[in-house]
Structures are given as C-alpha cells and as structure tokens.
N, C-alpha and C positions, 0 to 999 in steps of 0.2 A: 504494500500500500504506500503510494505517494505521501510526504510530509502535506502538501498543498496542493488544492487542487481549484481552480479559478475557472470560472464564466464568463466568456467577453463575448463582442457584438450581440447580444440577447436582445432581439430586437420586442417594441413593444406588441404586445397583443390587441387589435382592437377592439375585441369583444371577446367577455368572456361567458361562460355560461357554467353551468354546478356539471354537467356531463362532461363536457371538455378534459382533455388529458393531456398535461404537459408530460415531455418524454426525457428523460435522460440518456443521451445511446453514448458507447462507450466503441466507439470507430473501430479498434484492438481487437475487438469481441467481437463484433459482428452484434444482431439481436438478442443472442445470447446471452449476451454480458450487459443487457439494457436494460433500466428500470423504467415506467412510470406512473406516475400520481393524477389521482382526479384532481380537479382545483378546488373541491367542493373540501375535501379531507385536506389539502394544501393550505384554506385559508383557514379551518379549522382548528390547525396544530398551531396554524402561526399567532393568532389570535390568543391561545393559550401561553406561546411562549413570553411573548410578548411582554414586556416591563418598562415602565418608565426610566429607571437604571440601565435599559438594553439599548435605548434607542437618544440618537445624539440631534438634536434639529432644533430650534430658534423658536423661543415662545410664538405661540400661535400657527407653528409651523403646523404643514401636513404633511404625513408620508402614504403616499398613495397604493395600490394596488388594481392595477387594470386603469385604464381610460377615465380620469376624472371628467370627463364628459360622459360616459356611457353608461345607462343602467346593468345592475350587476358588480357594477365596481365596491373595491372597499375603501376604506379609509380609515388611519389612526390620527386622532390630534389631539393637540394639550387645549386644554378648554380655558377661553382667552380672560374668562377672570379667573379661576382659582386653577393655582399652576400645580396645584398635586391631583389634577383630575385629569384622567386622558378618556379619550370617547373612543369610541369604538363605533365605524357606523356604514351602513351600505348603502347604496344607489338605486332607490326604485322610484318609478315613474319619473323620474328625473327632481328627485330632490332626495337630499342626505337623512335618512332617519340613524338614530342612535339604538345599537343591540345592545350595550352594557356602557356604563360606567364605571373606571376602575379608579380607586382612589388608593393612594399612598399615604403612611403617617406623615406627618409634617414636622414634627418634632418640638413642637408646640407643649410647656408643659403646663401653659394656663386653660388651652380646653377649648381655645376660641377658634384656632384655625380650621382642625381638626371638624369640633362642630358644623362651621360654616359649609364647609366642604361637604361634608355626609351629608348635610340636612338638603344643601342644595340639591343633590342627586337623589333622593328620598322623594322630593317634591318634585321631579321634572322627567327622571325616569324610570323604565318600569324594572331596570337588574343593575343595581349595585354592589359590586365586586372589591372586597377589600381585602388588601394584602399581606404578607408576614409582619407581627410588627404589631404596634400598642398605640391605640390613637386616644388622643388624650380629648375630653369633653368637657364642657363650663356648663354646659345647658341639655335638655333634654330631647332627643331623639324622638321625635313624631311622623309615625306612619300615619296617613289619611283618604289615602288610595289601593283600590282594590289591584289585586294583581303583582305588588308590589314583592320584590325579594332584593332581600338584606343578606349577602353570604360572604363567609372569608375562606378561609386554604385550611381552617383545621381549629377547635378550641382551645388546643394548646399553644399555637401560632397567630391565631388574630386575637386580638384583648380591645374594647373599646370600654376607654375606665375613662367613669366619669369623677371631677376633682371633688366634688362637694358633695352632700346627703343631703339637698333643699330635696329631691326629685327623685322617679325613676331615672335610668338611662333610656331607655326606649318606652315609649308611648303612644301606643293605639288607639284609638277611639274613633267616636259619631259614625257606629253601625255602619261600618263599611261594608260593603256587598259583594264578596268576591272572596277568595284569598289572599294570603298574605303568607309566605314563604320566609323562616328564617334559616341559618343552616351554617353552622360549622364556624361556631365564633363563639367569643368569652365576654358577657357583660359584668363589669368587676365594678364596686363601687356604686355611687347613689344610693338613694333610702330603698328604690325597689330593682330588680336586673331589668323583667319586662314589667308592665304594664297595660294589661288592656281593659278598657272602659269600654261596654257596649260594642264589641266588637267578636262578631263571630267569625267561624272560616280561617281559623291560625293555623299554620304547621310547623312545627321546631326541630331539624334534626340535628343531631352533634352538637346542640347550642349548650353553652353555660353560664350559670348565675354562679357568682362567685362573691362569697365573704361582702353581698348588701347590705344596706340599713347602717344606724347610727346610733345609741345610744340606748341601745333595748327595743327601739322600731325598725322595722322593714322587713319584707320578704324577695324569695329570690324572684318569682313567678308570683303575680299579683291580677287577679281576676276579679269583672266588679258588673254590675247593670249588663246583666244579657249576652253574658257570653257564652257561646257554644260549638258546636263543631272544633274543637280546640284538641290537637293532637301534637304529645312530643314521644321523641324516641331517640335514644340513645344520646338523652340530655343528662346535664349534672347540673345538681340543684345544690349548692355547699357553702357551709357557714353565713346561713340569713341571718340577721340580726333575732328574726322573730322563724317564721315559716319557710320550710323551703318550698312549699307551691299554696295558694291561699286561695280562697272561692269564697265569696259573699253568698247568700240567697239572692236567688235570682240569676244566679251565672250561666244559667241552662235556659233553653226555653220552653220545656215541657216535653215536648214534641218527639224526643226519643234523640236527638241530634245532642250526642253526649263527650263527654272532655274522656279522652284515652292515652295514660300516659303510659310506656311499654319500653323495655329495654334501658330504664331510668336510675344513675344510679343516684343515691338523696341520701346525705350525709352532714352530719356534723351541725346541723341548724341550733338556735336556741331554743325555739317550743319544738311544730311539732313539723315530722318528714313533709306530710299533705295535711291539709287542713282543709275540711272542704263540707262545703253550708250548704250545698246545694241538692238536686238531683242528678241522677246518671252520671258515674265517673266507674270507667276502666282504669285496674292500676295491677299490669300483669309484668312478669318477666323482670321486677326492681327490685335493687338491693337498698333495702334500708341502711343505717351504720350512726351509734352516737348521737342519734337524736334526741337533745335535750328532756323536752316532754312526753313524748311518743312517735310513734312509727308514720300512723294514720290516724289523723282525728276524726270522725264523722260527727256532726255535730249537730241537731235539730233545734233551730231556733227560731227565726222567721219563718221558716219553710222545712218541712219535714225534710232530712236524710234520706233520698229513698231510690232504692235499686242501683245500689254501691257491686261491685264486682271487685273482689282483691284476689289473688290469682297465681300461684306461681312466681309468689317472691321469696324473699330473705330477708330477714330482720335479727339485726346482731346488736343488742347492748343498746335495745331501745328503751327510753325515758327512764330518768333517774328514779322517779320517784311511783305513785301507784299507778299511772296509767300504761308505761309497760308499750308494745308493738302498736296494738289496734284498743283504741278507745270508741265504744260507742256512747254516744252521749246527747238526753233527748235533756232540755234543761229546763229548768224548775221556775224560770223568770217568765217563758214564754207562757202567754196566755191567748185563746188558750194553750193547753198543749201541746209539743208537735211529736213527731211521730220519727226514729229512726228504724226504718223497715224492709224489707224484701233487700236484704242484702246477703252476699254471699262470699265466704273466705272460705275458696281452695286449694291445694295443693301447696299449700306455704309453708316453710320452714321460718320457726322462731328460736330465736333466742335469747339471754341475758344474763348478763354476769352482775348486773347493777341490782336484781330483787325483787323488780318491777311486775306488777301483774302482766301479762301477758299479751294477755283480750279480756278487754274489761268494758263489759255490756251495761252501762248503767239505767236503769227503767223507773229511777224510782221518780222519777219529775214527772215527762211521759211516755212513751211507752217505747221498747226496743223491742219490736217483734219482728216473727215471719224470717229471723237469722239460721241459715243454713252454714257450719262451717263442717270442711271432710277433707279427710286425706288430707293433713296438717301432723307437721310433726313440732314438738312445743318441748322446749328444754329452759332449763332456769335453773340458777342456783341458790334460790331463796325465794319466800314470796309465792302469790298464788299465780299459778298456771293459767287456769281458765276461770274468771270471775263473775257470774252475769246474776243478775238480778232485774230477771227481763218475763216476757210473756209467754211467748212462743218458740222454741228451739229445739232445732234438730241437728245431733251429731251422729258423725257417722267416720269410722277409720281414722281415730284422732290418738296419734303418738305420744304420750307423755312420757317422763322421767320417773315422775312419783303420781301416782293415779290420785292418791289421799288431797291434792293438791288442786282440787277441782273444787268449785262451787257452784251450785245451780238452784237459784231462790222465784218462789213463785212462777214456776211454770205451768202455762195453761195447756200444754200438749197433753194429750192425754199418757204419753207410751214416749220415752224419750230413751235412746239409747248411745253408749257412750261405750267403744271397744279399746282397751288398750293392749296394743299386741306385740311380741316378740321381735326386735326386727336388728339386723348389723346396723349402727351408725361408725359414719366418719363424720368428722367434726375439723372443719379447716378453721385455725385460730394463727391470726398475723400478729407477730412479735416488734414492737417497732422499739431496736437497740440504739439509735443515731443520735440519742443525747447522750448516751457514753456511762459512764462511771462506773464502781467498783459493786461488788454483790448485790445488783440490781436484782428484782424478780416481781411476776407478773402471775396472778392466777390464771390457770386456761381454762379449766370445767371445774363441778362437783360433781362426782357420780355418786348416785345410792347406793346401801348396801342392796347387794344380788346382782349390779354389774358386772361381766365379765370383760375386761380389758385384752383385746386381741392386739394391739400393736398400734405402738408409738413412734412415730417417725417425726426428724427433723430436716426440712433443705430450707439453706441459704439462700433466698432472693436478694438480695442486698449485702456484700461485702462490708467487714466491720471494718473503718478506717482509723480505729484509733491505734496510735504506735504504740503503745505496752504491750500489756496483756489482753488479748481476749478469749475468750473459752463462752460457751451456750452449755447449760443443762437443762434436765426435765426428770423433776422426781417430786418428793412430797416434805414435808413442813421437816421431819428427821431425817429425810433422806434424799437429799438435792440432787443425787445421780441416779437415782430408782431406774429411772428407765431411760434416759440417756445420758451418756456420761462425755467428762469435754475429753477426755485421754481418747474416744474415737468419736469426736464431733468438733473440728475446728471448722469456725462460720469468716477464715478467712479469703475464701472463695467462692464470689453466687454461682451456683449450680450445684455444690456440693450437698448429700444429703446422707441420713442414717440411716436407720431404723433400730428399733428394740432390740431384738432377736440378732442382731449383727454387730460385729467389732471383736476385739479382745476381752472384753469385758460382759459378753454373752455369755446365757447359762445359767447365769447364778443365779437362781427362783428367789435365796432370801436377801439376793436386789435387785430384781424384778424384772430382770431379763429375760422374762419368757409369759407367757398368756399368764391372768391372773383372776382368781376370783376375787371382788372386795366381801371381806365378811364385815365391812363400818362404810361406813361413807368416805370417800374417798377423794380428796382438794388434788385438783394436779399442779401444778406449780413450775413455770420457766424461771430460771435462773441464770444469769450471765452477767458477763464484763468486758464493756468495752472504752480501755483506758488509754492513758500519754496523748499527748495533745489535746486537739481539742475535736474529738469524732463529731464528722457530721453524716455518715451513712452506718446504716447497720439491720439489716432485717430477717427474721427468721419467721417460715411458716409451719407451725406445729399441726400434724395431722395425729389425729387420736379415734383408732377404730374400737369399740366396744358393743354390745350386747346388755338389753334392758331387760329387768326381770319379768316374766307376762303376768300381766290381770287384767280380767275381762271383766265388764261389770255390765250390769245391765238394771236401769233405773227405770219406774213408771212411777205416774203418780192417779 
C-alpha cells in the first residue's frame, strides 16, 4: 500500500442524484481492483464524519457538495451569528433547507453562550446534534415544538450542566402534539434534569439526570399537568436532590396512553427511585440501588394509584428507613379517599441490607386493593419482608429468606395463598474499596439458620491502587478468612477471581472451605485493605451461592 495517495482533475458533477455511483478504478487492476460508492451512503458517512474541528473555511463560509445551483446538492456552513453552530443542509426545489444542526461547546463557563446556541437550534430546527464535550447553561432549555430531537454521541460524552438550581435544565410544555425525541446525553445540575409540563408524546433513550436539585428540592425527571405517552429506556436517573423520576396527579390522561420506563437504571436519589401520583406506569427491566426512601413510591392522593405494573426489576439496599423497595401508599389527608389499586409486582428480585420493609402496602387511610404480586424473590437482613395492611391480595411463588417475616392484616380475599419454596440463590454484592485504608469491612448478606452455603467466590473488577498493602477477605465476625482468604485472593489485578473451594487454603471445613450448613444465623462479612498513598480505585464483586430452608404455608381467612 502507497504512503499517499491523491485525486486531481476531478472534474465537477453537474447533477447529482441518491442512485448515482461514483467509481474508484484502480488502472493496475483492471475492474478488478475497483471500488464504488453510491453518493446516497457517500454523503451519509461524510455528514457523520464531519466536525467543526475537521473543516478549515472563513466565518460564514460554505463548503459545498455537488452544484450549489442544483437541486440535490448539499451543503455545510457555520451559521452566521453563532459560530459554534454548523448547519447541515440540502437542495430541494431550489432553496436550502437545514437536516441537522450541530453545535459544539463553547467553553463558556457562565452558561450564556452555550444556552444561546442550543436554545436557538431548539427553536428553529427540527435535529439538534450535540457533541463530545460539556456545555455549560445560565438559563433553561425549552422544547415547544412537536417533532423536535435533542441528541448527543453518548451520556457519558455529552453533559449539558446547567450553572445554577433557579430551574430545570430542559423544559417542555403547552401540550405539544407530536413527539419529542431525546437520546444519548447527560442533564447535570438545575433544580430538575427534565421537565415536562403538559406535554405528552416524550421518548428518552440513553439520557441522564444526574446529581439535580438544590438544597433538599428537585428531581431528576419531573412530570406535571397531563403528561402521557412518556417513555424512557436505558436512562439513568442519579442522585436527585429529592426523586429520581416524579409524576403529579394528572400526568396521564386516562385513556390507557401510559409512562413506560424499561431498561432504567435509578440510583442513589434522596427520597424515592419513582414517585408517581398518577395512573398507568410500566417500570420493567430496572435496577433500583440506595435509594434514600424507597425503590417505588405509588402514592394515592388527588387521584387514585391505579394499574401500576412493576416487572422484572432489582432492588438492592432500598430506603433507609420503613418503606423498604415498593411503598404503596393510599393517604389519610385525601378526602375523600383515594384508592391504590389493580397493581401488579412481578418477577422482581428484592433486596436490603438497611432493615427496611420491603413492600409495604399501606390501606389504613384508603384502601390498597386488587394487589397481585408472584414470582418475586425478597431477601433482607432485618425488618419485615412483606408488610401490607390492605384489602385485597393475592400471592403467588413468592421467595422469602425467613417466611415468619411476612405480615398480612385485614384481608378481604376470601383464600389467600402464600408458597415459600426451596430454590439455589446467587447473590451479586459490589464491594466499593477506592477510599482505601486499613481493616476496612462491609456486611454482604445475613442468612438464617437452615441455609446451606454452596460457594463463595470473589473477582476483581477494579484494581486496588493503593501502594502498601492490599489483600480482600470474606468470612465472618471471628473469622475474617472463613471463606476467602487474601494468601489466595490478591485484588491486584481486575479480572482476577477465587472461589471457596479453590487455593491452598481449601478443604478445611473448620474454615469453611467447602459447602456448609448454618446451624445460627449467619452475617457474611468483606474485609480488606487498600493502603500507601492515596487509592483512588479498588472494587470487588462478591458472588454468594446458597440454599433456603423450605416452608410452605398456606393462609385463608
């Protein structure tokens, strides 16, 4: 292959058309050795490649493609008042319309340039295209038109943080009729991420709210007066001041046109993961994580809770306090009553290391019926499991730790059944070592007595960087190397990993190197150190496979 290889006399094209095929031929070869490209995939790629960084030409300049006389043609230009905008735009019927807008940060870190730029292209075209990079905002981002799409290159790569918490960053409203596309970008900062007022027909993919709100207020994803048709997926919703996704009464419009949020992961907020006042909400395929108050709050206040679907999530170490993963909650202010009902939590796995009830049905204001939950498995280390003081309830295939942990007050079913069965769990517990220091340790589960502990393994995702010592264990309150010990588990290398039953140190039953029954209750317990300097990585994911004791019970009243 040639170091360089060059194009001259290339003469222009007078018309181009999307079927047309430029040719490449390589004279040496014969046909052979010749490539060619549609123009249609030509202007395609080049459009994408495309950067304001890539291309060198004179404010307000254009760089053409085909016949700036001829329909069909295209064209790039910097848009002649704000110079971090380049247009992007074709030739039909003999005048220039605009396919995107791309805008560059500005490096602005008062918020104004940045703003002015996005909000123009918000208001004028229908695909704004934002780049790697952190664009800085003083004022709030309003969408107003239908149709409209707000996307960047990825949520780890576009950030549009706004400097102050007077506002959202993005704001929707006055019942726009249409969609509204956002996709693959990070709203950091303001009192709320999004915002929408009266605005149905949303779509959110890859988007994130990140560490909103100000001083005890805001959420990440904020809904209010009639919104509907509202779908996110494979969003992050993380560290809200208050809620990471929040719904007023009235966020729906009846009609069955319901908010679906799927593939979501919602983490770390100060109340609760979803908060939502309304009717009809999907919330499948999400991982909860450290949600201050709960997982999900369903709430009946102005408007009954009603025809909730929770589905195939995860909840790890949700609300500190009683409300635990999923709160239902009909309230005792509302007059009259309202009603959280016809709701259904499937295939969920819970968890908590904090004590927290679990699912906790509250009926005593007004009334929590017609709840279906199955095929949930529900673990805790304290505190009640399943809590409800409700109407109506039908369980069915529901996984507990300790069955005695269940409470079920005035129910009006007549035949209510409740199986807790035999089954292997694993149990994936992340270890975060990157603040460092010396005999750190971290509880990972509590099992019952009649657990049987089938194997303990540890792999290193995250290398420990601190220069002393470092070593990982995994055993119990007398015995810190039980079941893995650091003489065969050094977490100096991520990929590395253990298991129980393996090392030099396997075997020995009275240290717990091999399957084990608990005849007590049994605390597992990580132990490690990660010292000298000053670590800023370090993680380990603790997997713990065991067996629950069976009881089946079966309740009527």
């Amino acid at each position: 292959m040639t170091d360089t290889i060059e194009i001259t006399d290339l003469d222009a094209i007078p018309v181009v058309a999307a079927s047309d095929v430029l040719y490449i031929i390589d004279v040496s070869q014969g046909d052979a050795g010749s490539c060619k490209v549609t123009v249609e995939n030509l202007f395609a790629g080049a459009f994408t490649a495309l950067e304001l960084s890539d291309i060198t030409f004179a404010a307000d300049g254009i760089l053409y493609f085909g016949d700036p006389t001829t329909n069909g043609s295209y064209r790039v230009r910097r848009d002649g008042t704000y110079s971090t905008i380049i247009l992007y735009e074709n030739r039909v019927s003999g005048s220039w319309s605009v396919v995107k807008a791309e805008v560059l940060p500005s490096g602005d870190a008062t918020g104004a340039t940045d703003y002015a730029a996005i909000q123009h292209c918000l208001d004028t075209y229908e695909c704004t295209q934002l780049l790697d990079g952190t664009y800085s905002t003083n004022d709030t981002l309003s969408i107003t038109t239908a149709g409209t799409v707000l996307a960047g290159t990825g949520k780890t790569s576009t950030w549009i943080d706004r400097v102050d918490a007077v506002a959202a960053v993005l704001y929707c409203y006055e019942n726009v009729s249409g969609q509204i596309m956002l996709r693959d970008l990070t709203f950091s900062g303001g009192l709320h991420g999004v915002h929408l007022d009266n605005t149905p027909h949303v779509e959110a993919r890859g988007v994130r709210c990140y560490y909103n709100g100000s001083g005890g207020s805001g959420h990440g994803w904020f809904c209010e007066n009639g919104c509907w048709s509202i779908r996110l997926s494979q969003c992050e919703l993380v560290g809200a001041q208050q809620d990471g996704f929040h719904a007023l009464a009235g966020a729906t419009d009846g009609n069955g046109n319901d908010v679906v949020l799927t593939d979501c992961s919602i983490r770390i907020n100060g109340e609760a993961g979803v908060y939502w006042g309304a009717n009809k909400i999907k919330i499948s395929g999400c991982q909860f994580e450290n949600n201050v108050d709960c997982g999900v709050h369903l709430r009946a206040n102005d408007v009954a809770a009603s025809g909730a679907s929770i589905v195939d999530n995860r909840f790890e170490n949700e609300g500190t306090g009683a409300n635990g993963a999923i709160f239902l909650d009909a309230v005792a202010t509302a007059s009259p009553a309202k009603f959280v009902q016809y709701t259904a939590i499937r295939g969920n796995y819970l968890y908590s290391g904090y004590g927290g009830d679990l699912i906790t049905a509250d009926g005593s204001a007004g009334d929590v019926d017609w709840l279906t939950i199955d095929n949930t498995n529900v673990m805790s280390s304290s505190g009640e499991y399943l809590l409800f003081g409700t109407d109506v309830v039908r369980l069915s295939n529901i996984y507990v730790r300790d069955p005695a942990k269940t409470t079920i007050t005035n129910p009006e079913e007549s035949e209510i059944t409740t199986n807790y069965q035999r089954k292997v769990i694993t149990e994936y517990i992340s270890v975060d070592c990157s603040d460092g220091g010396t005999a750190q340790e971290a509880t990972l589960v509590v099992l019952p007595t009649g657990t049987i502990i089938h194997d303990v393994m540890c792999y290193c995702s995250q290398t420990f960087n601190g220069s002393g010592t470092t070593s990982f264990e995994v055993g119990i309150a007398t015995a810190h190397d039980k079941y893995i010990d650091e003489a065969d588990f050094t977490p100096l290398n991520a990929g590395t990993y253990k298991c129980t039953n393996d090392g030099t140190n396997n075997g020995n039953y009275a240290d717990g190197k091999t399957a084990q029954y608990c005849t007590s209750a049994q605390t597992l317990i990580a132990y490690w150190t990660n010292d000298g300097g000053t670590p800023t990585t370090g993680k380990v994911t603790v997997c713990i496979t065991y067996t629950l004791a069976s009881v089946s019970t079966r309740a009527s009243t």
